[in-house]
C-alpha angles and dihedrals in degrees: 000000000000140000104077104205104022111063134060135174130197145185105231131246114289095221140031122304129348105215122207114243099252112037113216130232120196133200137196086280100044093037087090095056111055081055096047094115122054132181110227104184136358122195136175122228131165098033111185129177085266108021146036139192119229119185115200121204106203134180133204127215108240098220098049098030084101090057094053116102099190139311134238127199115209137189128215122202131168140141136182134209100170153033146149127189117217127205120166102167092050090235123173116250099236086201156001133222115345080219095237127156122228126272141154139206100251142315102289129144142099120314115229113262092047093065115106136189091279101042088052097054090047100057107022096034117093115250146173115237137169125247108197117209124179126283090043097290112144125186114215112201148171141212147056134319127164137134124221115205124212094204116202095012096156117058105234095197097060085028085206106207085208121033140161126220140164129217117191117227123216150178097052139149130259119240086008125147107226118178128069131322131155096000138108103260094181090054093029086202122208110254095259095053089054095047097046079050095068100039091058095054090044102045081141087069098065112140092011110107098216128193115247130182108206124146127167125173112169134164121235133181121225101197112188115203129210085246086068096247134121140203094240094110133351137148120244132235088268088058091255124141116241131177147187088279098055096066087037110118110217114237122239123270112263128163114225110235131246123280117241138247124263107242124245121262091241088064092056100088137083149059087325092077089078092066106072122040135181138246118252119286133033128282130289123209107236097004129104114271115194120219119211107211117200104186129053135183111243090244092052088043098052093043094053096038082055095049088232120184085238119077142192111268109203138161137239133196137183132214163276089032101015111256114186125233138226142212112270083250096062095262117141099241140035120261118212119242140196114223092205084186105056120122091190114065085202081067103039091089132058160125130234115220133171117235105230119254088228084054107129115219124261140062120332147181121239121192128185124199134172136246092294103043097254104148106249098190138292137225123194113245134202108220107198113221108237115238090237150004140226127238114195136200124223127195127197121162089181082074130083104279092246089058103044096112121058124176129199154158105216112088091199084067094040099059097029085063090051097044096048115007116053101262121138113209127223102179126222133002108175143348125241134181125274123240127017103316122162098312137021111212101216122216128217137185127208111209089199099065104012077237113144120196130187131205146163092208103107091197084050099053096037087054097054097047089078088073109010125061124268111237098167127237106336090198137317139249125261114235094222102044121135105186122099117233103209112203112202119179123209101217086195092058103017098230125145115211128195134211154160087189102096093187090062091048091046088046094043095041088045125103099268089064107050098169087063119090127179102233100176147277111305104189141321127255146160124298094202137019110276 
């Protein structure tokens, strides 16, 4: 993504209400001034199956526009699908909603072109999470929460009283309603407060997970002052507290489009090859490719020449089966850049992708279209096979004892378990060959007890599929590797553990550590990266 400085996005805050640090109180006089800016009208343009563009028309009080730091215009979307409210002690809820609107503490979060895969699906992925309350109820829920941020929205050296500026909004969801639905649009409460909300009026549905169909998405404006306060959170001349959500306009329902098609490869052919070219230098699996574009349409052209908020979505896909790209930072499309400092106009133009990890090595096609799957143009494309490939360990003691270790070679996957979901790395272990070399280790999961197991063994494999889930070949053996991989098996919990460390198989198989057995040597690898 693009705009360094000027856009933030942020996962929002897991419980309740985040306070800014000194509450305001505001008299007769002051009053004035924690309502100086108003937004008059919010309305949505370019919607896209990912992204949508929302202008905000804002005015500033006059007489209070000196004592006005800067302002930040910031966006609030969640939705939820589902909850259940769980109450195994049968305890009475004291109360619902505080009836609090949302705020927040300031506009902090990661600029755009900082996010990476993990940090989108994160934010923008949709996810279940718990929500405690006293008297051990707890609210499970799912769905989607995040805040984008518009920094400096407002130019302090002309001070308008009454501006216009757009935020764009991504990470969204095709054919997704966005707007709001089943919420309390004069309040906008936080997400907390709607869901306690609900518990509290459907105290008959504990232990029931019920559908629910609630969106918001609403602008605010957190406006800092010279003094060093902020209208996050203040209370009013009539001693009521009032926050950032309660002067936020809701924006207007709209639906996301479709995504479009990939393409055949058949229709992959063609003049349009000559316009997108690559960088130099071929492909690598799981690192960034830039794309030159040559053409453009006018209305692209003229965004991007502009420097408009708004930017050009497209899509990119790479053959033979088309595999669909994604942003460098894990979105699922391509944004379209100006390079201002190209000497070259080839090389003005272009789009950042990142070469799948799964990506065999050899020569490729890759096509481009835009947001309506209109093919844009393709280049072929050489991906280099890497001399060797990393096979990583993951811990994690929160697990079943049978599923503690996992192994892997993606290092998205890698690096999404020890972010969220309780995993410690410990990097890797050993090294193995890329492409399809003498033998494929297959990996299996067992549902039962979260347990995977790898082997080389085909009857093997072929034996367990019956009951364990089939995950495909997790990686293959080198044909010139020369480091044992020891398998030892722990009948009490029924884990198998694999290493090239003999001095971890000898300690876990001693004595001292009865439930380990040695079962054999299950393939050789590489010790380092080669």
């Amino acid at each position: 993504m693009k705009h360094i400085g000027k856009a933030l996005v942020a996962l929002a805050a897991a419980i309740g209400m985040a306070v800014s640090g000194g509450v305001a109180t505001a008299n007769a006089d002051d009053a004035g001034l924690y309502s100086a800016v108003k937004i008059t009208s919010v309305k949505t343009e370019d919607i896209g199956s990912h992204s949508a563009g929302v202008k905000i028309n804002y005015t500033v009080d006059p007489a209070y526009k000196d004592q006005i730091k800067s302002i930040c215009l910031v966006g609030y979307i969640y939705d939820v699908s589902t909850v259940k409210l769980n109450n195994p002690n049968n305890e009475p809820m004291s109360q619902g909603s505080g009836g609090f609107p949302w705020t927040l503490d300031s506009c902090t979060g990661i600029l755009d072109p900082d996010v990476t895969p993990d940090d989108y699906e994160s934010i923008f992925g949709e996810h279940t999470n718990t929500y405690e309350y006293e008297g051990g109820i707890t609210l499970d829920y799912t769905g989607h929460e995040w805040y984008r941020y518009r920094l400096n929205a407002w130019d302090t050296d002309t001070r308008p009283t009454d501006n216009t500026a757009d935020i764009t909004f991504f990470g969204l969801e095709p054919n997704h309603f966005y707007g709001n639905r089943n919420v309390d649009t004069e309040r906008r409460y936080s997400e907390w407060d709607t869901l306690l909300d609900w518990a509290y009026r459907n105290e008959d549905k504990a232990g029931q997970t019920v559908n629910l169909d609630i969106h918001q998405f609403s602008i605010g404006a957190y406006v800092e002052y010279t003094d060093g306060t902020t209208n996050s959170f203040y209370v009013n001349e009539n001693g009521a507290a009032s926050t950032l959500g309660s002067t936020a306009v809701s924006v207007p329902d709209f639906t996301t489009t479709a995504e479009p098609a990939a393409p055949g490869e058949d229709n992959v052919t063609g003049s349009a090859k000559n316009d997108v070219t690559t960088q130099d230098g071929d492909a690598k699996p799981g690192s960034t490719y830039r794309l030159y574009l040559k053409n453009l349409s006018q209305i692209c052209k003229a965004q991007l020449d502009a420097g408009n908020e708004n930017p050009c979505v497209w899509y990119g896909y790479i053959y033979s089966t088309p595999t669909k790209l994604t942003g460098p930072d894990g979105s699922p499309f391509l944004e379209v850049q100006k390079d201002d400092k190209a000497t070259d106009p080839a090389r003005q133009y272009y789009v950042d992708t990142l070469i799948p990890e799964t990506i065999a090595a050899g020569d490729h096609k890759i096509a481009l279209t835009d947001e309506t799957g209109k093919l844009q143009g393709w280049t072929p494309v050489t991906v280099e096979a890497p001399a060797s490939i990393p096979v990583y360990r993951l811990y994690n003691p929160g697990m079943p004892q049978a599923a503690q270790h996992l192994y892997t070679t993606s290092k998205a996957e890698y690096d999404r378990l020890v972010a969220n979901d309780g995993w410690q790395g410990e990097g890797p272990v050993f090294y193995t060959a890329p492409g399809e070399t003498s033998k494929p280790v297959y990996r299996l999961y067992n549902k039962y007890t979260s347990a995977h197991f790898y082997t080389t063994d085909a009857d093997e494999y072929n034996r367990l599929k019956g009951s364990w889930n089939d995950e495909g070949i997790a990686w293959y053996v080198a044909d010139d590797a020369d480091t044992d991989v020891y398998r030892l098996y722990n009948h009490v919990s029924g884990e198998h553990l694999y290493t090239t460390n003999a001095a971890e198989r000898d300690s876990l198989t001693a004595g001292e550590h009865p439930d380990w057995e040695y079962e054999k040597v299950e393939y050789k690898v590489y010790a380092q990266a080669r």
